[in-house]
Structures are given as structure tokens and as C-alpha cells.
N, C-alpha and C positions, 0 to 999 in steps of 0.2 A: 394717226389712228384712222381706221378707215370707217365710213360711215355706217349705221345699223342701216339696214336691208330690214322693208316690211315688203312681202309678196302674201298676195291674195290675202290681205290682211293680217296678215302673224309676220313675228319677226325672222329671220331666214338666214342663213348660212348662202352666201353669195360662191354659186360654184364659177363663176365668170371671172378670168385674169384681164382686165383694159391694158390693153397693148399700145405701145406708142410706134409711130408708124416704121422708126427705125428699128424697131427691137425684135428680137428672133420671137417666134410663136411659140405657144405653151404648148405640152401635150394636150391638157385639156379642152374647157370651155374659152372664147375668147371674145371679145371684145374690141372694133378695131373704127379705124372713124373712116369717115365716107374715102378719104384719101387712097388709104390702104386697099381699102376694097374694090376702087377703081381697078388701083395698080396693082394687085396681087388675086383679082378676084378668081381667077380659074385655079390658084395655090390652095386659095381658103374653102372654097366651095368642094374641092375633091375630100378634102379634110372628111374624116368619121367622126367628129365631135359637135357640138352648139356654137351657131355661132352668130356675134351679134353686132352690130353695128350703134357707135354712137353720132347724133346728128348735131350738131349746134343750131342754134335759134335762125341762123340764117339758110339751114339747107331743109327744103322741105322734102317728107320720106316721097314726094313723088319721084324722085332722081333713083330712089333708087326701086320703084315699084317692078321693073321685071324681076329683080333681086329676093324679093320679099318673101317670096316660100318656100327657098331656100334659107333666111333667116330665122332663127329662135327667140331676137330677142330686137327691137328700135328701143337705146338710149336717148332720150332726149334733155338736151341741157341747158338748164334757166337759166343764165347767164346772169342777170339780175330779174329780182323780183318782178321791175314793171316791165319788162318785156314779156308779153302775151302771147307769142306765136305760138311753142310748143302747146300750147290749149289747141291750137289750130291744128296744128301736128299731128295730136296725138288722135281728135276726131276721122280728121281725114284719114288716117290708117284705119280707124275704125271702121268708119260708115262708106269710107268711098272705095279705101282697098282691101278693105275685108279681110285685114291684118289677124290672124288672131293670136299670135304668139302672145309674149309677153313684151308689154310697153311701158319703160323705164324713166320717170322723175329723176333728174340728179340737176346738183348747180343752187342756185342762191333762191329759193321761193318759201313762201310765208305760211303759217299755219291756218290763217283765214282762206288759200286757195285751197287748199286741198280736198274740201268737198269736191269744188268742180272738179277739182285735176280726175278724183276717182270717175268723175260724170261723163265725162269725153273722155275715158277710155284708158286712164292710167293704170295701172294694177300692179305696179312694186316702186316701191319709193325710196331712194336713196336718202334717209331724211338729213336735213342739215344739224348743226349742232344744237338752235333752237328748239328744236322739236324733240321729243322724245315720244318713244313707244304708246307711251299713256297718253301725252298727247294727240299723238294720230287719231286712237281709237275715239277717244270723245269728236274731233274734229268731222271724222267720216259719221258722226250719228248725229251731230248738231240741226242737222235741218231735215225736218219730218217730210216735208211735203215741199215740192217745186214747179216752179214755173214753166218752164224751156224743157222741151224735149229734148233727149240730150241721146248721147252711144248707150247710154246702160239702159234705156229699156223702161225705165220708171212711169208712171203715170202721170201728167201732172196736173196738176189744180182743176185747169180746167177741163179735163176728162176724168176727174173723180167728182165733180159737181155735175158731171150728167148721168153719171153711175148715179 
């Protein structure tokens, strides 16, 4: 069964096929991991469709930063819960490369990260099977007011106490 899809906060019909790097390409949208992209990347980029790239917790999206705007979509995937990179990931795409497609959650993480995940720049989430819909939505509103400036732009604490 494949996982709900929440993008820009609603649950979402995934037009994206994840390709495995031996498999023939879809007509559509695709999916394909930094492998593929190396090795087929003047195939995929001619392509007239979306298309996206997934990264694992070990490859940072700077590998593939001349790529990037030519991309629709950086998967990033949690591997396990206490591996933190993709937080780091998904920032740097934000704030350093000025990523703006869309940046994808998938892989084993918790419903306590998911504020931050949205805060440094996630915005569709593959959720795992703990998590449900309803849960996301209270999770993304849980916390009013924050500390850390973060990619999304929020004010926090201490520049609302000088307001």
C-alpha cells in the first residue's frame, strides 16, 4: 500500500512513479535517485515531463545543485528517525540554493519532528504508517510561537518581544 501524500498541507494524489535505477522510465512524472541521474541525466532532463530526484540521508542536495532547476521535486529519506541530516538537507535547499520546488519527507520519522521538518523547508510528506492525516494537521499547529529562525520565514520569540 503506498503511503498518503500530504503536499502544501492537504492530502494529495502523488502524480510521481519512483523508478529504480534498472527500470524503464514512465511516460509521466518521475522519480529517480541521485544514481540514475548521474547516469542518464542528458535522457531525463530532455524529457517534457517533472521530474525528481530522491536523495538518501548520506547524499547532500549540494551534489546535485547545478541540477536543481531543472528539478520539480528533492525526495529526502529518513532512513531512521534519529538520523537528522535530511533537516539539514532540506534547509540548505532552502536558504542556500534557493530550491523552490517541492521538498519531499519519505522513510522512518516521528510525529514530534514534523513541525520542524515543515520549518526547514519540507512541504509534502510521505507520512509513515504512524501518522495519519489528522495527525499531521494538529502536529503542524502544535507549537504557536518559536525560537530559531528557521526557511519558513516565522517570527520568533525574540522579535515578537521587540514588536
Amino acid at each position: 500500500m503506498a503511503a498518503t501524500l500530504i503536499k502544501n498541507g492537504v492530502v494529495a494524489e502523488d502524480p510521481y512513479t519512483l523508478v529504480a535505477d534498472d527500470a524503464p522510465l514512465p511516460q509521466g512524472a518521475a522519480i529517480v535517485s541521485l544514481t540514475r541521474l548521474r547516469a542518464d541525466r542528458d535522457v531525463l532532463i530532455e524529457r517534457n515531463t517533472a521530474l525528481g530526484v530522491k536523495l538518501t540521508s548520506e547524499q547532500s542536495p549540494e551534489l546535485i545543485g547545478s541540477d536543481l532547476e531543472r528539478l520539480a521535486l528533492v525526495a529526502l529519506e529518513f532512513p531512521k528517525f534519529r538520523d537528522g541530516r535530511p533537516f539539514s538537507w532540506a534547509r540548505i535547499l532552502r536558504m542556500r540554493l534557493r530550491f523552490a520546488g517541492e521538498v519531499r519527507a519519505c522513510g522512518d520519522y516521528l510525529y514530534d519532528q514534523i513541525a520542524h521538518m515543515k520549518r526547514v523547508g519540507f512541504d509534502a510528506f510521505e507520512l509513515p504508517a504512524s501518522v495519519t492525516p489528522e495527525l499531521y494537521a494538529r502536529a503542524v499547529s502544535e507549537i504557536a510561537n518559536v525560537y530559531q529562525p528557521s526557511a519558513d520565514g516565522r517570527k520568533t520569540i525574540r522579535h515578537l518581544r521587540r514588536e
